[in-house]
Jmol script that loads the backbone (N, CA, C; Angstrom):
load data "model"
ATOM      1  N   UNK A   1    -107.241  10.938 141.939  1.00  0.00           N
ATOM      2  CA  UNK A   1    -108.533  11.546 142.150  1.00  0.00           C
ATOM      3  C   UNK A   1    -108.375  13.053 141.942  1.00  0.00           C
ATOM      4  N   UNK A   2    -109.661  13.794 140.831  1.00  0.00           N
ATOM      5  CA  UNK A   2    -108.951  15.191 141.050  1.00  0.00           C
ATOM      6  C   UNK A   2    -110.368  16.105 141.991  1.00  0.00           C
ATOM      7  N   UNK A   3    -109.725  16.821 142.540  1.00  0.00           N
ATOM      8  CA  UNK A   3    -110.786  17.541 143.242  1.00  0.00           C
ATOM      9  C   UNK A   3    -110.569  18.959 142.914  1.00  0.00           C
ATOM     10  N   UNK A   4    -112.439  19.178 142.989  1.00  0.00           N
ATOM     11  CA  UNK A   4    -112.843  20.375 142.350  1.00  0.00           C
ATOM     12  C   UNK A   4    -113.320  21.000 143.904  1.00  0.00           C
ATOM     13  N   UNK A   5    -112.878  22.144 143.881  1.00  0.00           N
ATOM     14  CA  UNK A   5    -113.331  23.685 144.585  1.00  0.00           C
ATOM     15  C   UNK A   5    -114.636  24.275 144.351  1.00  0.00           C
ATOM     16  N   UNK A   6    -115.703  24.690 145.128  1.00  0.00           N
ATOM     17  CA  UNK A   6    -116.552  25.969 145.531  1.00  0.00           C
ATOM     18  C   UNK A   6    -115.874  27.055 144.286  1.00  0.00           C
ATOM     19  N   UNK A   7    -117.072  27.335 143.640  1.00  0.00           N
ATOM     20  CA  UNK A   7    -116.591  28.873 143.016  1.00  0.00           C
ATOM     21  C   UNK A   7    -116.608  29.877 144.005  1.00  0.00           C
ATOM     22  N   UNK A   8    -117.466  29.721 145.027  1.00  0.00           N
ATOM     23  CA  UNK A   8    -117.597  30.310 146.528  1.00  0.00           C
ATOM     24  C   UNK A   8    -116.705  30.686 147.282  1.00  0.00           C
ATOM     25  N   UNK A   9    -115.534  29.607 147.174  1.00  0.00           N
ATOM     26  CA  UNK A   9    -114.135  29.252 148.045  1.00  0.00           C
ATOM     27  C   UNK A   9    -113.129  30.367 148.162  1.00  0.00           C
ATOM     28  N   UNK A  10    -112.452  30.895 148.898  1.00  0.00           N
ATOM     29  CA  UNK A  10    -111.765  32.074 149.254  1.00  0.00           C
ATOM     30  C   UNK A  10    -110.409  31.820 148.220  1.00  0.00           C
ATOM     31  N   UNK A  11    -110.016  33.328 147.779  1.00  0.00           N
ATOM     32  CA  UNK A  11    -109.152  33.241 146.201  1.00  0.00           C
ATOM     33  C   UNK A  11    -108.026  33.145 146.778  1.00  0.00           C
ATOM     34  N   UNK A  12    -107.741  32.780 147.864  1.00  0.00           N
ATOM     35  CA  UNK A  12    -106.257  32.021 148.537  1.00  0.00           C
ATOM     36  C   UNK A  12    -106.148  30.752 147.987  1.00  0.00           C
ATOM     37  N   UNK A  13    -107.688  29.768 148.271  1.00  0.00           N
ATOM     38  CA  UNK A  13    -107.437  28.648 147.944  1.00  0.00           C
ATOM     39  C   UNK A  13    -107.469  27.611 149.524  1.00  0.00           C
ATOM     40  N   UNK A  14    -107.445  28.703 150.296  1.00  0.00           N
ATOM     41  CA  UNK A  14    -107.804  28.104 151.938  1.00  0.00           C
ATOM     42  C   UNK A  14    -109.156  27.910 151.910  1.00  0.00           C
ATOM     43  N   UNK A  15    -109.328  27.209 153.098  1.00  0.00           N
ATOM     44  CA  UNK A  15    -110.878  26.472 153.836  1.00  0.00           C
ATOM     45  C   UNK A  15    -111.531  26.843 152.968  1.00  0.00           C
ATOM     46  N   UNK A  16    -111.626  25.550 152.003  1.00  0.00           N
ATOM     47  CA  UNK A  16    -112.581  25.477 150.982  1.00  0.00           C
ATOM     48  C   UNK A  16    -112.825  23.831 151.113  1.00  0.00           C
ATOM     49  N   UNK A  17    -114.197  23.261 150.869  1.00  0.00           N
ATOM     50  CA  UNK A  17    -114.781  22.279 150.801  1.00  0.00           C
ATOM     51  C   UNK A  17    -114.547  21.641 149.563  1.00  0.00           C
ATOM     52  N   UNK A  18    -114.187  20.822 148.915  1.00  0.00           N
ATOM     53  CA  UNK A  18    -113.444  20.426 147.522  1.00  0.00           C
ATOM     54  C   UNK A  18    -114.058  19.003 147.737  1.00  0.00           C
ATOM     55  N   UNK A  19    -114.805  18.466 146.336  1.00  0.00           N
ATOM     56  CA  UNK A  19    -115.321  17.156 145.966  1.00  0.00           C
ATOM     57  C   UNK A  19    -114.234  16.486 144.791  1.00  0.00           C
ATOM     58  N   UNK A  20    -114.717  15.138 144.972  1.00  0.00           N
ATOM     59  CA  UNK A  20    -113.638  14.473 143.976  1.00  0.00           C
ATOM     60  C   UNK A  20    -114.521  13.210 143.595  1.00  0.00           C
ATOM     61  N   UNK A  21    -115.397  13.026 142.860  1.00  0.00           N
ATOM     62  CA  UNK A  21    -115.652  11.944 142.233  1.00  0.00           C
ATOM     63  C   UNK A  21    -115.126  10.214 141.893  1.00  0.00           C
ATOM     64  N   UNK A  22    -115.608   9.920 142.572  1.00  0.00           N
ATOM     65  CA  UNK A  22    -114.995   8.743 143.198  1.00  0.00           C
ATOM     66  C   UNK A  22    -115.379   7.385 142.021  1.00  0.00           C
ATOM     67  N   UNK A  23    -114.585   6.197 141.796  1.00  0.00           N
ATOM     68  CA  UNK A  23    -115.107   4.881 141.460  1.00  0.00           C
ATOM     69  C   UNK A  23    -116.806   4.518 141.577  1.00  0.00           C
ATOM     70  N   UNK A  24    -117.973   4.401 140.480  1.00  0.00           N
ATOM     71  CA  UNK A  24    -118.804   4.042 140.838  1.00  0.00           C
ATOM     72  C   UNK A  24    -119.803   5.150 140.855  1.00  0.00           C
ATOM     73  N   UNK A  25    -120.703   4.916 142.115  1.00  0.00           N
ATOM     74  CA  UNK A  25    -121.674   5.831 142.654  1.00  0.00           C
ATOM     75  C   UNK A  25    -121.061   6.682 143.828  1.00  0.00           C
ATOM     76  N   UNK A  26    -119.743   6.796 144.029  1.00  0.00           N
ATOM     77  CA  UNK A  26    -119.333   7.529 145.214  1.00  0.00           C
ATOM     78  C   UNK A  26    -118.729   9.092 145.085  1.00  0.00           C
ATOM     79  N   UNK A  27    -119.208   9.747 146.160  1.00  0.00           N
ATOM     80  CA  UNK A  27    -117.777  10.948 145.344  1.00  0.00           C
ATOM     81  C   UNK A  27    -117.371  11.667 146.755  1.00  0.00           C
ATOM     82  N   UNK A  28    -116.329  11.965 147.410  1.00  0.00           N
ATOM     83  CA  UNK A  28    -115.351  12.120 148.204  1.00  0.00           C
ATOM     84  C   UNK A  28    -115.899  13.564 148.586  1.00  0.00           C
ATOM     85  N   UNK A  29    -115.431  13.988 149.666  1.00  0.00           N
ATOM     86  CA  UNK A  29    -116.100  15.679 150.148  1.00  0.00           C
ATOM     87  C   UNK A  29    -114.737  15.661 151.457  1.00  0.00           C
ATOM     88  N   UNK A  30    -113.947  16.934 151.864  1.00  0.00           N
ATOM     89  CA  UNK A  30    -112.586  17.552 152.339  1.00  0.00           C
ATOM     90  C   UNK A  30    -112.376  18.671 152.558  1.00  0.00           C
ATOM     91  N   UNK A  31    -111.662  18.855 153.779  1.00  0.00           N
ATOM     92  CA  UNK A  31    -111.195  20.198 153.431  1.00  0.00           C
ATOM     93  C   UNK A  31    -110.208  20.790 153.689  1.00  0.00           C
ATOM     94  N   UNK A  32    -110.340  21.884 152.537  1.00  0.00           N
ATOM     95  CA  UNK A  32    -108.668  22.064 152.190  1.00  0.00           C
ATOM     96  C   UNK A  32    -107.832  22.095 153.021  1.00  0.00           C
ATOM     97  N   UNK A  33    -108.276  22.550 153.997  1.00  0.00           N
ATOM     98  CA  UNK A  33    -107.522  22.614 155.571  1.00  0.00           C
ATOM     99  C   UNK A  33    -106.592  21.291 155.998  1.00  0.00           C
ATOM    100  N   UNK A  34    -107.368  20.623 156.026  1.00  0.00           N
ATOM    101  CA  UNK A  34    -106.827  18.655 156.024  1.00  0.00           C
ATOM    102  C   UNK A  34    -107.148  17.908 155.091  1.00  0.00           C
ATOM    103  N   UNK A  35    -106.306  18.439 153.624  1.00  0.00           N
ATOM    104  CA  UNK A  35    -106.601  17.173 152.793  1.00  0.00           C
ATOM    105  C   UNK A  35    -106.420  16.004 152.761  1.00  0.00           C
ATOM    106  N   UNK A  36    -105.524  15.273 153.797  1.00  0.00           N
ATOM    107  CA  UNK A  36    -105.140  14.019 154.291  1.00  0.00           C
ATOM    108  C   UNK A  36    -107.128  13.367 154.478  1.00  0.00           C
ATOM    109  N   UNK A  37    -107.796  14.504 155.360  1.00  0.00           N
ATOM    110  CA  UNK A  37    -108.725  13.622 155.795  1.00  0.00           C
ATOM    111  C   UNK A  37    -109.786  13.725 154.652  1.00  0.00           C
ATOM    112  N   UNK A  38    -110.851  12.736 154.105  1.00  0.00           N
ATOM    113  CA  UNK A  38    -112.036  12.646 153.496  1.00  0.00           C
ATOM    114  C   UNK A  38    -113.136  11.668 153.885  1.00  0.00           C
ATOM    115  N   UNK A  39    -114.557  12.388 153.273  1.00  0.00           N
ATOM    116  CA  UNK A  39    -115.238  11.256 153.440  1.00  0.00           C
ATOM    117  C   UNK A  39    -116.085  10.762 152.578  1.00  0.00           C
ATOM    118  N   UNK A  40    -116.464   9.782 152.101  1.00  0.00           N
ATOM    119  CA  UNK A  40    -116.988   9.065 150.858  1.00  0.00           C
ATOM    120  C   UNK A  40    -117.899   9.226 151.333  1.00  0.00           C
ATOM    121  N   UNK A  41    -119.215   9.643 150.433  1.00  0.00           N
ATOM    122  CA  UNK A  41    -120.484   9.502 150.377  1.00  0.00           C
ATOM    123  C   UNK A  41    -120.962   9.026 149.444  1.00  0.00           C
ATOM    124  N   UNK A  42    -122.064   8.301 149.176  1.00  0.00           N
ATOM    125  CA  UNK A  42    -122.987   8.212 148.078  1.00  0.00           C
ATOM    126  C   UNK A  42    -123.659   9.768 146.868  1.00  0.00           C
ATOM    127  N   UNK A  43    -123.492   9.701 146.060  1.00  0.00           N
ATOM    128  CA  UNK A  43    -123.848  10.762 145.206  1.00  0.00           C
ATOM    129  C   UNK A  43    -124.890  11.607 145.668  1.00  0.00           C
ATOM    130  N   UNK A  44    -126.344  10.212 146.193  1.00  0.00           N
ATOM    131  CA  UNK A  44    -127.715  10.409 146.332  1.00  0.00           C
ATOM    132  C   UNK A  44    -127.319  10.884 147.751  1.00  0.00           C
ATOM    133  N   UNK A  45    -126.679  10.231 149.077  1.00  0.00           N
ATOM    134  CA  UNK A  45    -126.589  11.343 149.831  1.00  0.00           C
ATOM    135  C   UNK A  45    -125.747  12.796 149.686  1.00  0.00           C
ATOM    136  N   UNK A  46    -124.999  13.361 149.175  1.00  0.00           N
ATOM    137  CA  UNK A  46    -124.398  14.346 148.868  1.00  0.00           C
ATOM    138  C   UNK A  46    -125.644  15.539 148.334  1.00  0.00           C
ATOM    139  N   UNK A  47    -126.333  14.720 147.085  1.00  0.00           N
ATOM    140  CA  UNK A  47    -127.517  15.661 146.842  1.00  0.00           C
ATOM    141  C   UNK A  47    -128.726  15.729 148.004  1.00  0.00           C
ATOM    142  N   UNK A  48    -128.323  14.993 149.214  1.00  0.00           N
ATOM    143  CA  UNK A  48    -129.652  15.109 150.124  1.00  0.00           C
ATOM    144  C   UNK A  48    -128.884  16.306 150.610  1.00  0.00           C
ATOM    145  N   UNK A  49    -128.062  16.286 151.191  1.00  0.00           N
ATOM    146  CA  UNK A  49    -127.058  17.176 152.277  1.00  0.00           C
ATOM    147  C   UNK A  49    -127.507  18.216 151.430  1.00  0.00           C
ATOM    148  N   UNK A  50    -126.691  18.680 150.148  1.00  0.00           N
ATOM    149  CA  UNK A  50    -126.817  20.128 149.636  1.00  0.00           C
ATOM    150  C   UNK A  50    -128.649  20.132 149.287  1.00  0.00           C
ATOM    151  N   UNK A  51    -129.363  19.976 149.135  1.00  0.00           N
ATOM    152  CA  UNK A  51    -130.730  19.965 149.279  1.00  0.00           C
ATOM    153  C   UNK A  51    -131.412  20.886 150.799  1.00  0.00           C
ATOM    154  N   UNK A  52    -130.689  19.741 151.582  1.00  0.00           N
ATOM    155  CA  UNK A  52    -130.989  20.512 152.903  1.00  0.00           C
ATOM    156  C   UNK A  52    -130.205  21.443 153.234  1.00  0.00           C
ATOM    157  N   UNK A  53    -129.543  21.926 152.682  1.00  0.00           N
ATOM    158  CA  UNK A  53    -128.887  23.054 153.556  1.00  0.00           C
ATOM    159  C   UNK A  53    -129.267  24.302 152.881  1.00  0.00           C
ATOM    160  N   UNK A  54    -129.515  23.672 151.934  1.00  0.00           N
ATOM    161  CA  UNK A  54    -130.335  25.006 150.438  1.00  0.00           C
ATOM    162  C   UNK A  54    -131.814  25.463 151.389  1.00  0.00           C
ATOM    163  N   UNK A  55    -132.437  24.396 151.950  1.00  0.00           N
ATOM    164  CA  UNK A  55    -133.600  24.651 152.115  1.00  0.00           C
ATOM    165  C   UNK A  55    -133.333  24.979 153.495  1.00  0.00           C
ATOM    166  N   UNK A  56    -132.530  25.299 154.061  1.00  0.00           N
ATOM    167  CA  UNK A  56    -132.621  25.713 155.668  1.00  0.00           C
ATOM    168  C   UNK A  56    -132.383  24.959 157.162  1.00  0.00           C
ATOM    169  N   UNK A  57    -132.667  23.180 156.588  1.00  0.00           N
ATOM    170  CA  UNK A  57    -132.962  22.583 157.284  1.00  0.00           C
ATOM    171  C   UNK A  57    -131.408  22.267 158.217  1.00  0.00           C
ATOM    172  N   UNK A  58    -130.488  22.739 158.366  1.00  0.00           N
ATOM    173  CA  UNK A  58    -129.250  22.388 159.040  1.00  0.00           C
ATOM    174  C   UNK A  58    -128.724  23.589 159.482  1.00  0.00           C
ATOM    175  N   UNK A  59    -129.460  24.517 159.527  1.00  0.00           N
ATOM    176  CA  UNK A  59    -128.795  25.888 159.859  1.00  0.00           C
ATOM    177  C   UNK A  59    -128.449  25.896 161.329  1.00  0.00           C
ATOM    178  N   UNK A  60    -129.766  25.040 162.334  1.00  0.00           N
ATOM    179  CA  UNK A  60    -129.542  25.430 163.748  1.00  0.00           C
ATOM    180  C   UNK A  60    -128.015  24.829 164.222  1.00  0.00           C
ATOM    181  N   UNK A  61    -127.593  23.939 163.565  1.00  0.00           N
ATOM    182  CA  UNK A  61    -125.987  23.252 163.599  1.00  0.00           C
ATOM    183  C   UNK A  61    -125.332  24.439 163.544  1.00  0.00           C
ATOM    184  N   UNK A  62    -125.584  25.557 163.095  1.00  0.00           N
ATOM    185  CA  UNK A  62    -124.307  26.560 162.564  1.00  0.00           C
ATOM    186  C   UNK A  62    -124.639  27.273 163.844  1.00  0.00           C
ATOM    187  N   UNK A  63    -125.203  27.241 164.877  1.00  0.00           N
ATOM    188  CA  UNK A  63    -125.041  28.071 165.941  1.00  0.00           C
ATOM    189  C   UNK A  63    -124.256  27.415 167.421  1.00  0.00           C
TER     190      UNK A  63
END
end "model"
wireframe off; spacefill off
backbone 0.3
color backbone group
């Protein structure tokens, strides 16, 4: 599986969120921190998540 980096992602290469396109309709989401751990999502949820977070709707989580 190869996983791609945030152009966003800090130029160490630390705590960065990295996707990997998975078998199918799936594609994998990690972070660099614990690449051991991942979690499979559906494509269509992945584009809900970044949708909402574009639009604001998950911000109160960040407090």
């Amino acid at each position: 599986m190869s996983w791609f980096k945030s152009s966003h992602s800090e130029a160490s290469g630390n705590a960065c969120v990295e996707v990997a396109v998975c078998e199918g309709e799936g594609v994998a989401i990690r972070d660099s921190v614990y690449p051991d751990r991942a979690v499979r999502v559906s494509r269509a949820a992945l584009a809900a998540l970044v949708s909402g977070v574009a639009a604001g709707h998950l911000a109160h989580l960040a407090s």
